[in-house]
C-alpha positions as CSV (number, residue, x, y, z in Angstrom):
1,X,43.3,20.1,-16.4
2,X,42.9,23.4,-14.4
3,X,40.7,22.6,-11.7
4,X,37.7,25.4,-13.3
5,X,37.4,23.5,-16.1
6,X,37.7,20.1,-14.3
7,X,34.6,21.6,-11.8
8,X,32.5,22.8,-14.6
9,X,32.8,19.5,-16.5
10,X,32.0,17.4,-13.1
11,X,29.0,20.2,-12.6
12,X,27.7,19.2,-16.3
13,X,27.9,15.5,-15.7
14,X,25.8,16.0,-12.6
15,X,23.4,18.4,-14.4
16,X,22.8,15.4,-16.7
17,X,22.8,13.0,-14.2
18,X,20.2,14.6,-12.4
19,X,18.0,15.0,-15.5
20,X,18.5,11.4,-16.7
21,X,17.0,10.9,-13.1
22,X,14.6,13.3,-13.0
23,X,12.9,11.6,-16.3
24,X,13.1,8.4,-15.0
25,X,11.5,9.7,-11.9
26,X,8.5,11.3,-14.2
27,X,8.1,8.3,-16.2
28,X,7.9,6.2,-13.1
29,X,5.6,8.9,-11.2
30,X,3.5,8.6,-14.4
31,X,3.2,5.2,-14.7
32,X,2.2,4.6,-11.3
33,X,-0.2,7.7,-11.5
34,X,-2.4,5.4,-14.5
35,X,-1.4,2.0,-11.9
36,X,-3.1,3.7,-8.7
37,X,-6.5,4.9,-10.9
38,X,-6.6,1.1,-11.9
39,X,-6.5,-0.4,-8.8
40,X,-8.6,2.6,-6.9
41,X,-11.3,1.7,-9.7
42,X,-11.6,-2.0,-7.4
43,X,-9.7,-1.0,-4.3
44,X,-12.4,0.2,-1.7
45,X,-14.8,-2.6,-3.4
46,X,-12.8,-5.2,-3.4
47,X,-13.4,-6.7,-0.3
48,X,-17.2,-5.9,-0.4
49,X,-17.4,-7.7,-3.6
50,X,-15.7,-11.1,-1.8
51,X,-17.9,-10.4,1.3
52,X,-20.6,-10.5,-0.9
53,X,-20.2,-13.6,-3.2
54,X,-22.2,-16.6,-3.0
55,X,-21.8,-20.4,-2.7
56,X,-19.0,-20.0,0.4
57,X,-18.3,-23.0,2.5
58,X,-19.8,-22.5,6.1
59,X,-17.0,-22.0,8.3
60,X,-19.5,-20.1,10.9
61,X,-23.3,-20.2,11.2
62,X,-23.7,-16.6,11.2
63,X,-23.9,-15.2,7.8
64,X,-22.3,-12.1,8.7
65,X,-19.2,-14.2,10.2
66,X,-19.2,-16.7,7.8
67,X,-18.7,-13.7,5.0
68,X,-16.2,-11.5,6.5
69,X,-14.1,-15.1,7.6
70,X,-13.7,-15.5,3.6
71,X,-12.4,-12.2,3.3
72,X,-9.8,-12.5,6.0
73,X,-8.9,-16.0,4.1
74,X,-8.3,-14.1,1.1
75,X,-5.8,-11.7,2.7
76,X,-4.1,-14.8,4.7
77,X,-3.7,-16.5,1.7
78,X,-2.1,-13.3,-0.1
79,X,0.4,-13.0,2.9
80,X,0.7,-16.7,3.2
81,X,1.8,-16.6,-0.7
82,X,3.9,-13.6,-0.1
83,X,5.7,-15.3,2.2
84,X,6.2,-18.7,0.1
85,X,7.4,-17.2,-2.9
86,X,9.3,-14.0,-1.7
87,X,12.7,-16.1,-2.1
88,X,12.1,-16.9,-5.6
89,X,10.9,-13.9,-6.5
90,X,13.6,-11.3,-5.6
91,X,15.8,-13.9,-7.0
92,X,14.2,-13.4,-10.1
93,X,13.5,-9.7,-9.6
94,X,17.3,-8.7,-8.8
95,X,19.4,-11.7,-10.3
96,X,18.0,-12.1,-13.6
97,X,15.4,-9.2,-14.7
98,X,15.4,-5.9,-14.7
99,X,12.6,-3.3,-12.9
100,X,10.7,-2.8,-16.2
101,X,10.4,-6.7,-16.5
102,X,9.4,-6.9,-12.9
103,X,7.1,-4.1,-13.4
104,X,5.2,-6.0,-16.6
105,X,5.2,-9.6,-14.7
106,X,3.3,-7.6,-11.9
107,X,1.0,-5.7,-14.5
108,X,0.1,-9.2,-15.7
109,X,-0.6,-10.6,-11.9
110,X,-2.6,-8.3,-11.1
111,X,-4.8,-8.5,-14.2
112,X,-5.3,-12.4,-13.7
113,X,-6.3,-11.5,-10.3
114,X,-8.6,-9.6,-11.7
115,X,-9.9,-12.0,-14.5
116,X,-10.3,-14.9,-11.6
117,X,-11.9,-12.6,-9.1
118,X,-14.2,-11.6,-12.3
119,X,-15.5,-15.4,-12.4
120,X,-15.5,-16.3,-8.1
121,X,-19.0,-15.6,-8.2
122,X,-19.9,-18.6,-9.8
123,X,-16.5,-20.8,-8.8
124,X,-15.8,-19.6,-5.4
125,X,-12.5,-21.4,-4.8
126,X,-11.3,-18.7,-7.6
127,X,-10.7,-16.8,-4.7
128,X,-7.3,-18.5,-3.5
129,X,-5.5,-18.0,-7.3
130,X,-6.7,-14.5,-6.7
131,X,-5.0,-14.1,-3.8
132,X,-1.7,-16.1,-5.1
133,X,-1.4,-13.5,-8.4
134,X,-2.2,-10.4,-5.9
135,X,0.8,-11.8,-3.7
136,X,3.2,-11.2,-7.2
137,X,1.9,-7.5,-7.2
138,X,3.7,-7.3,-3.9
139,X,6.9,-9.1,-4.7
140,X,7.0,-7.8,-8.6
141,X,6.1,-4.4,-7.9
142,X,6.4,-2.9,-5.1
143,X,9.8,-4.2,-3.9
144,X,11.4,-2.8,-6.8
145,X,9.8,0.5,-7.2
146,X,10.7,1.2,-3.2
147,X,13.8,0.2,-3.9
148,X,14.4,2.7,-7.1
149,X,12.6,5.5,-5.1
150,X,15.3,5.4,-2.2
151,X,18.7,5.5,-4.9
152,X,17.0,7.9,-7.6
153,X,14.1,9.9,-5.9
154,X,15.8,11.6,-2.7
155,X,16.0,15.5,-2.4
156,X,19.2,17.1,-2.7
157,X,19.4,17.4,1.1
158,X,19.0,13.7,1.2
159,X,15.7,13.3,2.5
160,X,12.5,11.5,0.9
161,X,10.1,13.9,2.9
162,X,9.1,16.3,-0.2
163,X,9.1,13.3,-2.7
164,X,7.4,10.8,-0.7
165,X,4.8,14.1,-0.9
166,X,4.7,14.5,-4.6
167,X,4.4,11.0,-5.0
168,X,1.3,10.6,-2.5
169,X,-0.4,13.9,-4.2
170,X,-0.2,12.2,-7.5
171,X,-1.7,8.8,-6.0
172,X,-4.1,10.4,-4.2
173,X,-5.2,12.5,-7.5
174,X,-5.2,9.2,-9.3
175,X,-7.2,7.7,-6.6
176,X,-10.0,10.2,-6.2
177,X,-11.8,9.3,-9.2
178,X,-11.6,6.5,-8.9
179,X,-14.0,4.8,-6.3
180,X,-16.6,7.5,-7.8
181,X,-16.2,5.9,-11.6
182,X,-16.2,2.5,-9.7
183,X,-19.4,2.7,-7.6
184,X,-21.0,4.3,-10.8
185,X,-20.0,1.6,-12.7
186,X,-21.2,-1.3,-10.2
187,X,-24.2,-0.1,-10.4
188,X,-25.0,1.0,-14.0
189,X,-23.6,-1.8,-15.4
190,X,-22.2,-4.9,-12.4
191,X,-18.6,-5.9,-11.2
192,X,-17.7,-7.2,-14.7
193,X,-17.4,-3.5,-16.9
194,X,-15.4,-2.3,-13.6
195,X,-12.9,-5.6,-13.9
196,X,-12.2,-5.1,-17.4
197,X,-11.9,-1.3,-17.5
198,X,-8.9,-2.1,-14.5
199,X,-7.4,-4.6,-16.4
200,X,-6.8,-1.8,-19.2
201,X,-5.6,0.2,-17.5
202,X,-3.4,-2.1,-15.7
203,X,-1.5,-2.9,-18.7
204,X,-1.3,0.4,-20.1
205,X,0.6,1.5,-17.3
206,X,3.3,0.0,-18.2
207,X,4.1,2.1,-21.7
208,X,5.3,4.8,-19.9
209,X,8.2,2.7,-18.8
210,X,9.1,1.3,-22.1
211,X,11.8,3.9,-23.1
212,X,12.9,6.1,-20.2
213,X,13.6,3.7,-17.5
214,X,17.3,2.2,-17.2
215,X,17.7,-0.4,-14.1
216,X,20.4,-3.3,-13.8
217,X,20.5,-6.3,-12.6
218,X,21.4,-6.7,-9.1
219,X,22.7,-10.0,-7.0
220,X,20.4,-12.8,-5.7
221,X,19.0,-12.3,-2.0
222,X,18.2,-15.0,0.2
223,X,14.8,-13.7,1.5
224,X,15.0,-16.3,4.9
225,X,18.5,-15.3,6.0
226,X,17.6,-11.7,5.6
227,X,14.9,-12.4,7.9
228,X,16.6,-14.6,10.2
229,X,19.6,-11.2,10.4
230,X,17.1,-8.7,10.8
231,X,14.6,-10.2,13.5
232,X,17.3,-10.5,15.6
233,X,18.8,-6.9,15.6
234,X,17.9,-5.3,18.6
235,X,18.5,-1.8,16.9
236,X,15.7,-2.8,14.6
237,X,13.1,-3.7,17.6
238,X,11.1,-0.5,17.4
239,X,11.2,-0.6,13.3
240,X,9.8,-4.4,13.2
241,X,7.0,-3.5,15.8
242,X,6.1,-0.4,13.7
243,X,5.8,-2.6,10.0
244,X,3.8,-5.2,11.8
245,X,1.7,-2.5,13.7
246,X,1.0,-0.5,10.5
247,X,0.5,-3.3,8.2
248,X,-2.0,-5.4,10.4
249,X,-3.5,-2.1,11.0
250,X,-3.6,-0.9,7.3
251,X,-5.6,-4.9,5.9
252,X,-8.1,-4.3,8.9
253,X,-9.1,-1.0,8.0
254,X,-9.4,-1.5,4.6
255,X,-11.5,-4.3,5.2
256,X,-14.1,-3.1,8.0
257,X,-14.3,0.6,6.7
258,X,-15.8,0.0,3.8
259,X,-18.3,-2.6,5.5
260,X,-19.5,0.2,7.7
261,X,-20.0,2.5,4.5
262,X,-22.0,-0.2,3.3
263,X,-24.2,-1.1,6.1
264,X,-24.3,3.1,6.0
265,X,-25.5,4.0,2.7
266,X,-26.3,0.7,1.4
267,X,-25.2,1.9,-2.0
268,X,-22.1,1.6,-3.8
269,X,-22.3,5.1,-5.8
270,X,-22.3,6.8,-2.2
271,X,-19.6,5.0,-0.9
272,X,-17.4,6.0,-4.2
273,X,-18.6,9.6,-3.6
274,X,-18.0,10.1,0.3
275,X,-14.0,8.4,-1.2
276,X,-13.9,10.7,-4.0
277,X,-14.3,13.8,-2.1
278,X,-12.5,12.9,1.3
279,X,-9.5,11.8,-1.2
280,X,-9.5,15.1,-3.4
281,X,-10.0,17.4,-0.3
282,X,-6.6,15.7,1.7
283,X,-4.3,15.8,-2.3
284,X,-3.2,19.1,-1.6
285,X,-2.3,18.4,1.9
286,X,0.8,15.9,0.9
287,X,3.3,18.2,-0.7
288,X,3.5,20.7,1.9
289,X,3.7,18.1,5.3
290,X,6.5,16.4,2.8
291,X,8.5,19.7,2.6
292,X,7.4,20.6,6.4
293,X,9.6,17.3,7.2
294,X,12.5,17.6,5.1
295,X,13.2,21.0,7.2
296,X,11.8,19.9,10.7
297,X,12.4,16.6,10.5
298,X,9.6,13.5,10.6
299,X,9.0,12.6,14.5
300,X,6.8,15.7,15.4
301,X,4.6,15.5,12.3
302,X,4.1,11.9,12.8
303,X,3.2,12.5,16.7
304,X,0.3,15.0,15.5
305,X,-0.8,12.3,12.5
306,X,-0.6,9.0,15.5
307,X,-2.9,11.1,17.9
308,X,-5.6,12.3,15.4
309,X,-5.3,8.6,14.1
310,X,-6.6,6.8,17.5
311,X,-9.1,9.3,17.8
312,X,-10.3,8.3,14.5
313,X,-10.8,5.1,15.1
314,X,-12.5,5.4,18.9
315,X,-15.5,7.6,17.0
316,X,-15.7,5.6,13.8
317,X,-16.5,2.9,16.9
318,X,-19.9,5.3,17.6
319,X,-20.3,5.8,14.1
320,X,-23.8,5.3,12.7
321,X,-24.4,8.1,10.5
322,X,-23.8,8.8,7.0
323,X,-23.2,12.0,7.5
324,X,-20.8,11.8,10.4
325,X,-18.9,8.8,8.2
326,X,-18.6,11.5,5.7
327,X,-17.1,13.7,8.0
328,X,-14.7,11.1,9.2
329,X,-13.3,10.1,6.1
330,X,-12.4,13.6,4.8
331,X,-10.1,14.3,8.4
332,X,-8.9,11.3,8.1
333,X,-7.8,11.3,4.7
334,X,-6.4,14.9,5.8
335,X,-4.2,13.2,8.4
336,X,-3.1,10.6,6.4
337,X,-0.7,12.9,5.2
338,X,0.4,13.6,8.7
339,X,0.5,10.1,9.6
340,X,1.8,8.4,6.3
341,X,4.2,11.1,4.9
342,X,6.6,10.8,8.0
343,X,6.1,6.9,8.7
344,X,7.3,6.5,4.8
345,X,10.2,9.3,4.9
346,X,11.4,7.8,8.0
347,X,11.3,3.8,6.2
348,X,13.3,5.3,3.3
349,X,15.5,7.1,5.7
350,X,16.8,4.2,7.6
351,X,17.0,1.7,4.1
352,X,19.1,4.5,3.0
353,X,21.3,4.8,6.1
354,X,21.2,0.7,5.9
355,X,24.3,-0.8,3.1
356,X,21.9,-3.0,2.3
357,X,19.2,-1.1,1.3
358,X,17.3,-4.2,-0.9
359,X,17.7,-6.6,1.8
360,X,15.9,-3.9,4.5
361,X,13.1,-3.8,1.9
362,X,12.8,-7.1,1.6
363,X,12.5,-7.6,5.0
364,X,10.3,-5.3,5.5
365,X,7.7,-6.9,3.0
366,X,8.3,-10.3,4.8
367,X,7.7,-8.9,8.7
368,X,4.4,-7.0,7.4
369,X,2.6,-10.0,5.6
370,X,3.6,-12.3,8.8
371,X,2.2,-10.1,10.9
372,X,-1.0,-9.8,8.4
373,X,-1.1,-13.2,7.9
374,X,-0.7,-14.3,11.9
375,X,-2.5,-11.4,13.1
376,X,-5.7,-12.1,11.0
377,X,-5.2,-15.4,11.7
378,X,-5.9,-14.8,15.0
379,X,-9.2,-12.8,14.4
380,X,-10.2,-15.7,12.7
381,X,-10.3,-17.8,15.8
382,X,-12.0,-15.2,17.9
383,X,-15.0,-13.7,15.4
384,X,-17.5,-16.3,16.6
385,X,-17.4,-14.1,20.3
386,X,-17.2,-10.8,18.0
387,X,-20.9,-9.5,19.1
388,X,-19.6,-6.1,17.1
389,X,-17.1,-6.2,14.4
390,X,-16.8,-2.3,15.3
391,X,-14.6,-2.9,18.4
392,X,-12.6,-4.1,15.9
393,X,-11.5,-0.3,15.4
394,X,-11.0,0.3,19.2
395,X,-8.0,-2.4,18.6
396,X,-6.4,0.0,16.1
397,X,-7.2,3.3,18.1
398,X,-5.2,1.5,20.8
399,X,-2.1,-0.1,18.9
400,X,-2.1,2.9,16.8
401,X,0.7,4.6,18.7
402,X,3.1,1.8,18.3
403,X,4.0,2.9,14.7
404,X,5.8,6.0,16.6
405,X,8.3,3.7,17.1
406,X,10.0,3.5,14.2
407,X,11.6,6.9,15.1
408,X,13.3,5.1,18.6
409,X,16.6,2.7,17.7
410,X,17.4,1.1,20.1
411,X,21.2,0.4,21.1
């Protein structure tokens, strides 16, 4: 064959190659697009609805204590279950299913999660199935779609910075609405509408997937010894301190954020509202830091994103304005691009460079919910001598930093 017509036929199978993946891509980009606006309907409220329900068992006098104690329970439970079930799972996941499968098993999770959370307010110990179906949102979900992000989602030049972006502009679009339609909903109609309205939407999610997306099985993974082999790599020293830092950082915020909203505006429409608009206003921002690191690379973006992040968090510490909590939220959200983007480029980056890109993942997942798990654990012990649970964010402002080090390997 003369070698033209042999370099024109290898072009054409990689201009179909690329479109086969560039659907998938779209289908899966879509399909998580309807995922995201489900869960953003409950995200934000989520732990104000727990910190809120009645008939808990008094671990602390306080009131205050006693409620946010049961929200840090649910999360250790979700980490705890994580970390139980994380062997079986990606068994399942990559021996015997494929990523469509995984994706329905994890649609149907998080809808029982849903349906028990629906009923805690009259059974409280509905709480702890909650947290064991959120944990197979984790494993089901979002081990798999990382996974087909790094293999089918890269740019040409072999970076993840400009698709990482598209793919956070299209979940921060999907989320905007969201809390807005959600506080709205709470209080119009009560937690219940909100639930089922999720649930929907949660399972149509899924159709996009139906008939576009091809995945094989892969072989079975030992989630310990991947553990046990990673933990001890001192190349990976810096990366392991970065998933615990970000992930402990990441279940805290998302817990005591909203509670200062709360004790803020006292209403659940404003809180959706100030969300809305500080979510809408950063969308645009994501694209263009993605590109600005696929051609400068991710360490000087993420500087910029680490500093603004700590200072964040030192005057959310002197926050006691609505206003000024308004303010906040839409810089924040702005340099969560900055700070995100290049922390998530960077993680795809090094699974990529890694043989074993589905084992780093893994491993990942399981060093983020120990640390969540420990680390909350922890706070547990010490909230009775908590006088504000706002110092809470001068802890973050401080460890904040340590993510940086995901760009240092050490030798």
């Amino acid at each position: 064959m003369p070698a033209n017509i042999f370099e024109k036929s290898c072009n054409n199978a990689s201009n179909q190659l690329h479109t086969h993946f560039a659907n998938e891509s779209f289908s899966l980009y879509f399909s998580h697009t309807i995922r995201t606006f489900a869960q953003s309907l409950t995200g934000i409220f989520l732990p104000l609805y727990i910190f809120g329900l009645a008939n808990k068992p008094e671990l602390y006098v306080n009131e205050f204590t006693n409620n946010l104690a049961w929200v840090f329970i649910y999360y250790i439970f979700r980490s705890i279950s994580v970390l139980l079930f994380i062997t079986p799972a990606t068994n399942v996941i990559f021996g015997k299913i494929n990523f469509k499968a995984s994706i329905f098993i994890s649609n149907i999770a998080v809808s029982l999660s849903l349906i028990f959370i629906l009923f805690a307010d009259k059974y409280f110990w509905l709480i702890l199935p909650t947290a064991i179906a959120a944990s197979f949102d984790i494993m089901f979900y979002w081990i798999p779609f990382h996974l087909f992000f790094i293999r089918k989602s890269q740019s040409p030049n072999g970076h993840f910075g400009k698709q990482f972006g598209i793919r956070l502009f299209l979940t921060k679009i999907a989320s905007a609405l969201g809390p807005m339609i959600g506080g709205v909903l709470i209080i119009s109609l009560g937690f219940s509408p909100l639930f089922l309205l999720s649930i929907l939407l949660m399972l149509s999610s899924i159709l996009p997937l139906i008939f576009s997306m091809e995945d094989h099985r892969h072989g079975k993974h030992n989630a310990y010894l991947i553990f046990k082999k990673y933990i001890c790599e001192k190349s990976l020293f810096g990366v392991s301190t970065a998933f615990s830092v970000i992930a402990f950082e990441d279940v805290v915020y998302s817990i005591i954020w909203p509670l200062l909203l709360l004790s803020l505006t006292d209403s659940f429409a404003e809180i959706g509202l100030i969300t809305t608009v500080s979510i809408s206003v950063s969308a645009l921002f994501a694209i263009y830091i993605g590109k600005r690191i696929d051609i400068h690379g991710s360490r000087f973006i993420h500087k910029i994103g680490i500093t603004f992040n700590s200072i964040f968090y030192f005057i959310r510490f002197i926050t006691n304005q609505t206003s000024l909590a308004f303010i906040l939220d839409i810089g924040d959200k702005i340099n969560g691009s900055l700070y995100g983007v290049p922390f998530n480029a960077k993680t795809y980056d090094i699974a990529k460079n890694n043989h074993y890109d589905s084992d780093f993942m893994i491993y990942r997942v399981i060093i983020m919910h120990l640390t969540i798990a420990c680390g909350l654990f922890i706070m547990l012990i010490f909230l009775p001598v908590i006088d504000n649970y706002k110092i809470l964010f001068i802890v973050l402002g401080i460890i904040t930093p340590l993510t940086y080090l995901i760009h240092i390997k050490k030798k």
